[in-house]
C-alpha positions as CSV (number, residue, x, y, z in Angstrom):
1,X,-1.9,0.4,-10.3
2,X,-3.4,-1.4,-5.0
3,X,-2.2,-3.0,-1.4
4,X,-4.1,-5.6,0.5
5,X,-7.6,-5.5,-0.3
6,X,-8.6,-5.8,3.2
7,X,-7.8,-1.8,2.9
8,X,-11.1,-1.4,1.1
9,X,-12.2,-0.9,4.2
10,X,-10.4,2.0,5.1
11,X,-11.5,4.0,3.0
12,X,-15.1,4.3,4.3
13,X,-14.8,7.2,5.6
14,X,-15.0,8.9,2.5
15,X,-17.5,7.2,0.8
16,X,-20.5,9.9,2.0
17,X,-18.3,12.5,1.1
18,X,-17.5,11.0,-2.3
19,X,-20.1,9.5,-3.8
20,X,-21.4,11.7,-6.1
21,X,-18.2,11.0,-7.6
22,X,-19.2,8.2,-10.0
23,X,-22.8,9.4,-10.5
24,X,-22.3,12.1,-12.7
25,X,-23.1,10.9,-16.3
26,X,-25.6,8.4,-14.5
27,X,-27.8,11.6,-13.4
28,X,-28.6,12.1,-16.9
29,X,-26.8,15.6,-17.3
30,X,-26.7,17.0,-20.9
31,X,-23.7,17.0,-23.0
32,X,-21.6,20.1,-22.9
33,X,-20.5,21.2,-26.6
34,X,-17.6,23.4,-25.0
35,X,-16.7,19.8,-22.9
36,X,-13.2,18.0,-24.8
37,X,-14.7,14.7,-23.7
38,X,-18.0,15.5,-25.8
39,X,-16.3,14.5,-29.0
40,X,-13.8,11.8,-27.1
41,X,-16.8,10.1,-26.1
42,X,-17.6,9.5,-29.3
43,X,-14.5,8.0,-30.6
44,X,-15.4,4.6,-32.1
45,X,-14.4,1.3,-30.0
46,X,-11.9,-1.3,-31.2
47,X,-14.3,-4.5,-32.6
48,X,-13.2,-6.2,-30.0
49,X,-15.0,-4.4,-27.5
50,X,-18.4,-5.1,-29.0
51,X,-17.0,-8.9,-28.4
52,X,-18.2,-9.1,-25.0
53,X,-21.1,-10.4,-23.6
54,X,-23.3,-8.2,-21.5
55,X,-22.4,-9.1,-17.6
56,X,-24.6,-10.5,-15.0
57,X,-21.8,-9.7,-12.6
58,X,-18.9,-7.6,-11.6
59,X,-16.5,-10.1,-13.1
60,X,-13.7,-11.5,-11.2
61,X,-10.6,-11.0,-12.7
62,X,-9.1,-8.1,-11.2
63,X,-7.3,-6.1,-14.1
64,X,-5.4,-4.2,-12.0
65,X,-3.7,-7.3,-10.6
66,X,-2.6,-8.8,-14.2
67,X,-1.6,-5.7,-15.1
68,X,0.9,-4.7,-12.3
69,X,1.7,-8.2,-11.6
70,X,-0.2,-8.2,-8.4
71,X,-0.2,-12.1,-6.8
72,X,0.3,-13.5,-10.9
73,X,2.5,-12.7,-13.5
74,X,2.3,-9.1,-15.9
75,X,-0.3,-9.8,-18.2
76,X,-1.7,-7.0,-20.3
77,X,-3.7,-9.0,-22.7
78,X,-5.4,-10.5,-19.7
79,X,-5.6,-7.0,-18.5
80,X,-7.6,-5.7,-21.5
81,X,-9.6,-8.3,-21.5
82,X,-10.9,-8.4,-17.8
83,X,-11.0,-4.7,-18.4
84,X,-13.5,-4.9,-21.0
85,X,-15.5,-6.7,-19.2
86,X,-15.3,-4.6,-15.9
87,X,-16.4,-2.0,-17.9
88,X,-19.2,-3.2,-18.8
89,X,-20.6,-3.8,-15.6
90,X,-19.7,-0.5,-14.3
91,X,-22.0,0.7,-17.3
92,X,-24.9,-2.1,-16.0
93,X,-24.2,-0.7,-12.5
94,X,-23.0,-3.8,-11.3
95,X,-19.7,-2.5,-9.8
96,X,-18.7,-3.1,-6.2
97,X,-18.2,0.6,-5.0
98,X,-14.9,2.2,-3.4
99,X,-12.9,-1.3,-4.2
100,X,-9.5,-0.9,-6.0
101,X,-10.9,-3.1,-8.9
102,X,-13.6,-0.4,-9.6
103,X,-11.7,2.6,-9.2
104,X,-8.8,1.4,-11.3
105,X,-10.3,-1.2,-13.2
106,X,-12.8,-1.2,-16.4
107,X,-12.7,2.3,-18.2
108,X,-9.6,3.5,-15.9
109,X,-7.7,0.5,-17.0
110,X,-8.2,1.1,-20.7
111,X,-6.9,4.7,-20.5
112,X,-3.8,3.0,-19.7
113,X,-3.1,0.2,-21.5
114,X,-4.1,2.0,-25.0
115,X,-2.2,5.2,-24.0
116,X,1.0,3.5,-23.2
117,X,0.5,1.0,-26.0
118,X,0.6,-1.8,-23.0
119,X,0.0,-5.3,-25.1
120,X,-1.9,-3.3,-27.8
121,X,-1.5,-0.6,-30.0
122,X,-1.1,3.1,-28.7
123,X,-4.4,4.7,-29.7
124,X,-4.3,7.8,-27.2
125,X,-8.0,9.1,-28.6
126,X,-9.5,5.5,-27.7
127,X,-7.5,6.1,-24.4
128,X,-8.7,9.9,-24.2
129,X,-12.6,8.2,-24.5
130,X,-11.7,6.2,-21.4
131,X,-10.0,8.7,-19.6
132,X,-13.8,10.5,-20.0
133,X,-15.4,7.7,-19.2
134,X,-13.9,7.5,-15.8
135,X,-13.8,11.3,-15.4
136,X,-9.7,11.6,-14.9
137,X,-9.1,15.6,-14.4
138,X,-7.8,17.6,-17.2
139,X,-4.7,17.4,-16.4
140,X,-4.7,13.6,-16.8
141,X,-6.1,14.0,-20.0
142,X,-3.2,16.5,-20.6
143,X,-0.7,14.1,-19.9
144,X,-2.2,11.7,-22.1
145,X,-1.9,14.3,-24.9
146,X,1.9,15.0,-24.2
147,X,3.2,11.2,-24.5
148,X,5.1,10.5,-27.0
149,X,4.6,7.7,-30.0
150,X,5.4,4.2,-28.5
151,X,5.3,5.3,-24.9
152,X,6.1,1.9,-24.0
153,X,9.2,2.0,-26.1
154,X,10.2,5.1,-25.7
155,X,9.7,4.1,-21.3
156,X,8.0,7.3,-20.9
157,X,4.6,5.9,-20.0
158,X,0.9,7.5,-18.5
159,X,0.9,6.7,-14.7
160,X,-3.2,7.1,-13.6
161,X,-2.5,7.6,-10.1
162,X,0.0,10.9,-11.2
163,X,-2.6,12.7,-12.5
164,X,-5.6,12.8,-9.7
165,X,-6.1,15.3,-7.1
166,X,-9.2,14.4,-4.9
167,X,-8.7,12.7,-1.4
168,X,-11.1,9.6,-2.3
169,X,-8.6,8.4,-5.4
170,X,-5.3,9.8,-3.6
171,X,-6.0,6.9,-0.7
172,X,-6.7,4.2,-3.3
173,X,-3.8,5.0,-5.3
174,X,-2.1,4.5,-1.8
175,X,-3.0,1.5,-1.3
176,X,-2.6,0.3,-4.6
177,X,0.9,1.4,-4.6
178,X,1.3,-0.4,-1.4
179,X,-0.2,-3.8,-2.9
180,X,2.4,-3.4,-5.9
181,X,5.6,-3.1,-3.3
182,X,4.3,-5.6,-1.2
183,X,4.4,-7.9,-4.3
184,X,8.0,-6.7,-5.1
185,X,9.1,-7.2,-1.5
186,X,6.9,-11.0,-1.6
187,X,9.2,-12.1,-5.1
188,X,12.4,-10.4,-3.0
189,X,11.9,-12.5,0.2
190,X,10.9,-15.8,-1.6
191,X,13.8,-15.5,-4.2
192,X,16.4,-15.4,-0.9
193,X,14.2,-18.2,0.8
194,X,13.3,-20.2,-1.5
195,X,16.7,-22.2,-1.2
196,X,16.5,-22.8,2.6
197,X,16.0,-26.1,3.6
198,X,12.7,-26.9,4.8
199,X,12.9,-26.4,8.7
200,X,14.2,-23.1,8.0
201,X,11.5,-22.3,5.4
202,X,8.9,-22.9,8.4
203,X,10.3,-20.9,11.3
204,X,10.4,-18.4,8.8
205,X,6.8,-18.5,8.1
206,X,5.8,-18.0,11.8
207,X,8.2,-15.2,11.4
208,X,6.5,-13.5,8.8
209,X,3.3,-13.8,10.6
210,X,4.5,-12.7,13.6
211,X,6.4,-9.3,12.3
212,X,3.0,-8.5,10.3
213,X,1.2,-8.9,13.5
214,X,3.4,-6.6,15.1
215,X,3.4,-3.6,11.9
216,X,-0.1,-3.9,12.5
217,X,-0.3,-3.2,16.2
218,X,2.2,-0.5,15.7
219,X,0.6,0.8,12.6
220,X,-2.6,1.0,13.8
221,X,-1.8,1.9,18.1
222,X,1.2,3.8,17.8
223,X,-0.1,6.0,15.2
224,X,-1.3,9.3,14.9
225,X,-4.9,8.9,13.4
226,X,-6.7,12.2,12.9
227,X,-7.5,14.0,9.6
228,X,-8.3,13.2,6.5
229,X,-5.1,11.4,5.6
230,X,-5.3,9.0,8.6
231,X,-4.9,5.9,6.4
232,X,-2.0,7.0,4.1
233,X,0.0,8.1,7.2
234,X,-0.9,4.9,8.8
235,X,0.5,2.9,5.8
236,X,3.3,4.9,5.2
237,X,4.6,3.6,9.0
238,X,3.5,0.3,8.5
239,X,5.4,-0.1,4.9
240,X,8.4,1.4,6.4
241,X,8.5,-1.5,8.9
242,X,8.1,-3.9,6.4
243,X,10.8,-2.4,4.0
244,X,12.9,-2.5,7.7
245,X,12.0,-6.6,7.9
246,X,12.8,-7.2,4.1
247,X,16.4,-4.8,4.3
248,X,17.5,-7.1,7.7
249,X,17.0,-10.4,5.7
250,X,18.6,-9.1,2.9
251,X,21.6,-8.3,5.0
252,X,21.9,-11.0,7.3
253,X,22.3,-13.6,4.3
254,X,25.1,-11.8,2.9
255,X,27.0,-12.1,6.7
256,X,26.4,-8.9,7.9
257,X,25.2,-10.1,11.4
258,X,24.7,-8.1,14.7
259,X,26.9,-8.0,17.5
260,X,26.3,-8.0,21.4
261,X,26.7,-9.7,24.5
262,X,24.4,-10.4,27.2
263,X,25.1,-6.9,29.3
264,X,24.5,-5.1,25.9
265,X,20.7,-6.8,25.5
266,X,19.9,-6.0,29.2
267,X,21.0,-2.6,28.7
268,X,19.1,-1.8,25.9
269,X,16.0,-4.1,27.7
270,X,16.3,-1.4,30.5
271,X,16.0,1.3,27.9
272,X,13.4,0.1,26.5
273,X,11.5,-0.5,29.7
274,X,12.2,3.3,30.4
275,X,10.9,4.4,27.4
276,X,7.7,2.2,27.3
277,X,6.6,3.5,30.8
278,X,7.1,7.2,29.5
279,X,5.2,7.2,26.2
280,X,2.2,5.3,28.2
281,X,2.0,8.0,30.7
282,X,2.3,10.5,28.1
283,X,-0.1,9.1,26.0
284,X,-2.6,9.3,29.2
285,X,-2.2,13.3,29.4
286,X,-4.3,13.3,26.4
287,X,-7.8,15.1,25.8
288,X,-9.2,11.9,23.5
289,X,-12.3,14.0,24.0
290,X,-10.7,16.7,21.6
291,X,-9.3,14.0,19.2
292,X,-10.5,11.1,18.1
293,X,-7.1,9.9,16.5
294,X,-4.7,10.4,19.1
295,X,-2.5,7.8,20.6
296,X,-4.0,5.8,23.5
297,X,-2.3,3.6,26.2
298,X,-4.5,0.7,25.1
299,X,-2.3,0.8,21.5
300,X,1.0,1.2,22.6
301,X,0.3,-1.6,25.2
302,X,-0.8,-3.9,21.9
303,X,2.1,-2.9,20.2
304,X,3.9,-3.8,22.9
305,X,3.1,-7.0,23.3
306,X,3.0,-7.6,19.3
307,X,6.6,-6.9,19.5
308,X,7.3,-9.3,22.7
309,X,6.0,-12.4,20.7
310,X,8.0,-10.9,17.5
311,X,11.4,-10.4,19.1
312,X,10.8,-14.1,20.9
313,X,10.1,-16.0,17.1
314,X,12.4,-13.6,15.7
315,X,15.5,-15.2,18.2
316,X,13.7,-18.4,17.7
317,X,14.1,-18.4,14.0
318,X,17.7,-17.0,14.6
319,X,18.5,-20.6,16.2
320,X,17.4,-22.6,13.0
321,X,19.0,-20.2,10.1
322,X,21.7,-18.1,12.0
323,X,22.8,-20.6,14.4
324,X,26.5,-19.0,14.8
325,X,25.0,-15.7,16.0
326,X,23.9,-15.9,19.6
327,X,20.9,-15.3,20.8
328,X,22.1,-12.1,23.1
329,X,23.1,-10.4,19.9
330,X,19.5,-10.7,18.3
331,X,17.8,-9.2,20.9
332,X,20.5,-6.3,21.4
333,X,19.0,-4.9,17.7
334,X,15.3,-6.1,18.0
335,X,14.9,-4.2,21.5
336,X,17.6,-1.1,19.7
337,X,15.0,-0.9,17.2
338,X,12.2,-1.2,19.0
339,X,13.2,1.7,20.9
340,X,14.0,4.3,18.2
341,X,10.3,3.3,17.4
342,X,8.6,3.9,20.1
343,X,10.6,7.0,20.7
344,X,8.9,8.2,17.6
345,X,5.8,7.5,18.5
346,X,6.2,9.7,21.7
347,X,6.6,12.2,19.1
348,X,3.9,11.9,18.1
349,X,1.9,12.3,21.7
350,X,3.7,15.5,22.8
351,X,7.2,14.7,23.8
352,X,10.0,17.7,23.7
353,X,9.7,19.1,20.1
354,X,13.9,19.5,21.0
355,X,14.2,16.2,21.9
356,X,12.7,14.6,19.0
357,X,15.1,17.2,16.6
358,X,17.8,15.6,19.1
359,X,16.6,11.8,18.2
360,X,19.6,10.1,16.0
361,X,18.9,8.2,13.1
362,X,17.8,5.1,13.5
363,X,20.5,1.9,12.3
């Protein structure tokens, strides 16, 4: 239902603004009659719930993560169960705050598995009690309302992230649905590598690391990073570049290999030499006193230099599992692309609105 969870921590800057959030019920407010969730509330649990043990600690079983398939396999029992118990301890207070397993997990995480009828029965009141307990908007609890008898059947299933509206959840629910492709595109690249021979297997690893190294220079340097969206723009570039990386392999192991000689790759070198030296100097024009999240020389120098190791293991990995392609050809695209990106991060500093209309589509 989120990516990496080393993107808890982008998310702090919202935690002052937010946390009244989950407080709510916990500042002992009175019931209001006129409130739906007043009687939801009091809709009685299935016995199993009253199963579980009171926790000492936020458990760790991450219901989110057997429920989308997230690192194991789709488990919605397991889901339940974990959830149950993550409940619990957001109840006891025990939760660990502005985490994907606490914003999605416990009470949130029952509101979908017993409105979809996910590895239980549909109950959609049960599933209305826990969309009040974790204080989804109206509308959520609306589209709760509107789903038909065996959702899961029918395919037409509750989606919590759909149905929220404040910043603080719209960034989780980013992240989270970066977590659930990156696990799609993890099963996509080991299913076309997991036949290689060995040798290839391992240049391919220092591959991987190397590319993610270099979508996180350029995600996080060559990135515009003002406002209150900052992260979800940031991811946004950085998925594309992985979706980029996944789409290449995918192609080059059905034979659809680049072309180029040597005069073609110190062509486009020469391009890209152009272009580097013109987004540094206009990303030194700046006012960084006006804006904190503009582009700075020091990132696009990072990225830079991300990319030069990544281009070098990329040709280096070319050697092992492409070795009829030569090397010239590999670094005609890598340095192409390359280009076209840093082109649009110039963009993004203040280059010729015309020109960036002008900009072809990247291939």
């Amino acid at each position: 239902m989120l990516s990496r969870m080393s993107k808890q921590a982008l998310f702090a800057l919202f935690v002052l603004a937010c946390v009244g959030l989950f407080d709510s019920h916990a500042a002992g407010q009175s019931p209001d009659p006129n409130d739906p969730c007043t009687g939801y509330l009091n809709t009685p649990l299935p016995p199993e719930a009253l199963t579980m043990p009171a926790p000492k600690a936020w458990p760790d079983c991450a219901s989110i993560r057997s429920y989308s398939g997230i690192g194991r396999k789709v488990d919605y029992v397991a889901a339940r169960q974990c959830a149950w118990r993550e409940r619990l301890a957001q109840q006891a207070g025990l939760e660990p705050r502005y985490t994907a397993e606490s914003v999605f997990g416990g009470s949130a995480m029952l509101t979908v598995l017993y409105a979809n009828g996910d590895g239980v029965d549909q109950n959609k009141p049960i599933a209305m009690r826990f969309a009040c307990e974790s204080e989804l908007e109206d509308r959520g609890r609306d589209a709760i309302d509107s789903l038909p008898d065996l959702a899961h059947v029918t395919g037409k299933k509750f989606v919590y992230c759909d149905e929220v509206s404040n910043t603080f959840e719209i960034n989780f629910c980013a992240a989270y649905q970066d977590e659930i492709t990156a696990q799609k595109r993890r099963d996509q690249l080991d299913a076309l590598s997991n036949r290689w021979p060995q040798a290839d297997k391992d240049a391919f690893a220092v591959l991987e690391k190397a590319s993610e190294d270099y979508v996180d220079a350029h995600g996080r340097g060559e990135t515009y990073m003002g406002g209150t969206i900052r992260d979800i723009r940031m991811d946004g570039v950085e998925e594309h570049q992985r979706d980029e990386f996944l789409a290449a392999i995918q192609k080059f192991e059905v034979g659809k290999f680049p072309a180029g000689a040597e005069t073609d790759a110190q062509k486009t070198d020469a391009d890209l030499n152009a272009t580097y030296k013109q987004a540094l100097a206009l990303a030194a024009k700046q006012n960084f006193a006006d804006d904190d999240g503009d582009i700075r020389p020091e990132g696009i120098q990072k990225a830079e230099r991300a990319w030069l190791r990544y281009r070098d293991v990329w040709v280096a990995f070319a050697k092992v599992h492409y070795p009829k392609t030569n090397s010239s050809a590999w670094r005609t695209l890598l340095t192409r692309n390359r280009y076209w990106s840093l082109r649009a991060t110039m963009c993004e500093v203040g280059w010729s609105d015309r020109a960036c209309l002008a900009m072809p589509s990247e291939d």
